[in-house]
N, C-alpha and C positions, 0 to 999 in steps of 0.2 A: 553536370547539373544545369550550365545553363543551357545546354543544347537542348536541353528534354523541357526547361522550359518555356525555349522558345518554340519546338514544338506544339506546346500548347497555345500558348500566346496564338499561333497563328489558325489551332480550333476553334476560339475562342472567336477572332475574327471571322471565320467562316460562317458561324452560329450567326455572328452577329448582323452579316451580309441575308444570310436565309430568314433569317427574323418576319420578313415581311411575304415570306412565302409560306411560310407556317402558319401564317393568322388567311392568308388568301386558302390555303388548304380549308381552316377552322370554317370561314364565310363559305364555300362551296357544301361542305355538311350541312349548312345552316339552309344555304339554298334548296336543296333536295327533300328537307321536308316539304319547305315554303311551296315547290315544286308538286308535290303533295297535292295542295289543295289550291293550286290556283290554276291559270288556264295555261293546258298544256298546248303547243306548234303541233297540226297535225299534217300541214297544207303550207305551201311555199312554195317563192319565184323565185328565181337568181336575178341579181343585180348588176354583177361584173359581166364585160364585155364574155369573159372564159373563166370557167372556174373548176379546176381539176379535184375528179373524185377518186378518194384514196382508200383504203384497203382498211384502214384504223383510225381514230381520233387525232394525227400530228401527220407534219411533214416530212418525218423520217417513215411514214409506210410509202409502201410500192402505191401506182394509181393503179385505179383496177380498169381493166382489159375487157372488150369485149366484141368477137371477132377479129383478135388479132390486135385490135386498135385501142389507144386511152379514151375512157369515156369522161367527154369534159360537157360542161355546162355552158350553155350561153344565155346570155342575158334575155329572160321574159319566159324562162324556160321552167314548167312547172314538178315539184316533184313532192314526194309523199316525206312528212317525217315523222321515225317512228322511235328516236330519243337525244338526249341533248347530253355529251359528256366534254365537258373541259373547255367549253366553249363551239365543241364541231356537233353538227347534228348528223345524225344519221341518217339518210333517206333513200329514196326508193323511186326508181325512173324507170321508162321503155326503151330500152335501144334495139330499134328493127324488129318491135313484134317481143320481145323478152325482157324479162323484169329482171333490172339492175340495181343493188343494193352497195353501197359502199359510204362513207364521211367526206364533209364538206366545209369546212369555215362558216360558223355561223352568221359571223360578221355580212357576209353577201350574199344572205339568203332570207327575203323579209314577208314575213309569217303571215300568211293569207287565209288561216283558218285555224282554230283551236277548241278544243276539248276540254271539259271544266271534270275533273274525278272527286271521287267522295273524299273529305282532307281528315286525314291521319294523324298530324299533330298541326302543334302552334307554336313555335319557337318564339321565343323573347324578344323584343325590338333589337337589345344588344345583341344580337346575334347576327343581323343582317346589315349594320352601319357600313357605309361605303367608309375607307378606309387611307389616307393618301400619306405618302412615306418622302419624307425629305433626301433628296439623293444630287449628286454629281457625278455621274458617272458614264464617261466615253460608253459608245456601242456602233454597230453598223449592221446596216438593213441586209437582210438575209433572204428576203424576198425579192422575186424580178422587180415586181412592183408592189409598193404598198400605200396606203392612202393615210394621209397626214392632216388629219382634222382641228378642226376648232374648238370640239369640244369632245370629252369621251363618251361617243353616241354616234351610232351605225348611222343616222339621218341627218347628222350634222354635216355643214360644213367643210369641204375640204379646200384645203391651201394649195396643196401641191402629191403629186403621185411621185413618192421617194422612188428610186432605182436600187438594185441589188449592189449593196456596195459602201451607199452612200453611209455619211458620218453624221451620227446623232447625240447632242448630251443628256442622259437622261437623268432628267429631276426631280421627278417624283414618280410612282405605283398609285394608281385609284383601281378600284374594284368596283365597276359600276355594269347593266347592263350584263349581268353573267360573264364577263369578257375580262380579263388581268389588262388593263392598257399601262402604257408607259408618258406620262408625262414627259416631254422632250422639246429641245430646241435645235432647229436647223434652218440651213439657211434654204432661202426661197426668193428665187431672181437679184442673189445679191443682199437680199436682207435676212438678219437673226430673226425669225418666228418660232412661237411657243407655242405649241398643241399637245395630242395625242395619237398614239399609236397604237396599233393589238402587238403585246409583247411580243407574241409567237414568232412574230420575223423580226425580230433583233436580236443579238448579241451583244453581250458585253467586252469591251477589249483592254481588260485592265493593264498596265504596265507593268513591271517586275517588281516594284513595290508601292507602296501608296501609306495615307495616315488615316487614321477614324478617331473615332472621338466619342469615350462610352457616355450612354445616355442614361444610365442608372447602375447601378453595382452590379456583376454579372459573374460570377461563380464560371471558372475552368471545367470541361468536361472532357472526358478523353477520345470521343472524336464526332465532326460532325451530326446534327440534330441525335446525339444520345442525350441521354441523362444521370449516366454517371460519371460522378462530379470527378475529378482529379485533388489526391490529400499529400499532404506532407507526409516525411517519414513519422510524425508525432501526430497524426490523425486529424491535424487541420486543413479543412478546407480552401484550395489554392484560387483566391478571387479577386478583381481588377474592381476598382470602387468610380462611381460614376464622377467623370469628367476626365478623365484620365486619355492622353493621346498617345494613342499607338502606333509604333510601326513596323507596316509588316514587310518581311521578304519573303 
């Protein structure tokens, strides 16, 4: 018995870690109406010195190829875009005479012309609130290089160009700018600085166990972002009541 429930115990915990990726899901629906009716990217320049164009929306696709070679972008270099999923757009460039299509990180590509469509609906102010989550949590930069700003905003400020590797705290999630960033703290020439990040090139590197600390009463479920709940043998529902510290292995 108590094995099964600390099995749960540690669903419970996992719920409670994706908690704040399931309301960033809920905010990306919300965006796509909004997306609807307000002015869509049709036209764009690259930012970054190089920026490699991939096969799908993440950095787990292949770049795409063309005559044998990866077609990358460099900075001042214009291309067509024709949608925006999960933060990458999709666009459409010449290499030698042929039209190349493939995704790009939206983040380093700044929108030089847009399209207004007829709008479809009107979602609710609450639908669209930017959104920031209290956290403590070790991670390391998963990108060669990543730009470590002052505020969560493609034209702000940067502090410092992170390296593939480096070690970041992350302390908060904002949802701002169509982009998931990571509020975080690193050092920069020796000193602790606080900014932002695009989540996409970081990792979390939790240790083999850790503590939370519930923030409201939260009902057991038998696994992962399900919804059905875990009962006793007598048909009571099995639930951890808020303020309660747990810990997991």
């Amino acid at each position: 018995m108590q094995k099964r429930f600390r099995k749960y115990l540690v669903m419970l915990l996992c719920v409670s870690f994706l908690c704040p990726y399931f309301m960033t899901i809920l905010q990306q629906g919300a965006r796509v109406l909004i997306a609807q009716a307000a002015a869509v990217p049709t036209k764009g320049v690259c930012t970054a010195n190089e920026l490699n164009i991939r096969s799908g929306p993440g950095t787990d696709y292949p770049q795409v190829k063309s005559g044998g070679k990866n077609v990358v972008l460099t900075k001042g270099q214009e291309v067509s875009i024709y949608s925006e999923k999960n933060g990458w757009y999709e666009v459409g460039l010449k290499v030698d005479g042929k039209e190349v299509k493939g995704y790009c990180l939206g983040t380093y590509i700044k929108v030089t012309a847009t399209a207004t469509p007829t709008p479809t609906a009107t979602p609710t102010p609450e639908m669209v609130k930017t959104t920031v989550y209290n956290l403590k949590i070790p991670a390391t930069v998963t990108a060669n290089e990543l730009n470590f700003r002052k505020s969560a905003d493609t034209e702000s400020e940067v502090y410092a160009t992170l390296k593939k590797g480096d070690s970041v705290t992350v302390l908060g999630m904002k949802d701002a700018g169509g982009y998931l960033w990571f509020y975080v703290s690193a050092k920069v020439d020796g000193k602790t600085k606080k900014g932002y990040i695009v989540s996409d090139y970081a990792a979390f590197t939790f240790k083999k166990y850790f503590y939370v600390k519930t923030k409201a009463k939260m009902n057991l479920v038998t696994k992962a972002g399900g919804n059905e709940k875990v009962q006793t043998t007598d048909g009571d529902t099995l639930s951890v009541s808020k303020g309660k510290l747990l810990y997991a292995l």
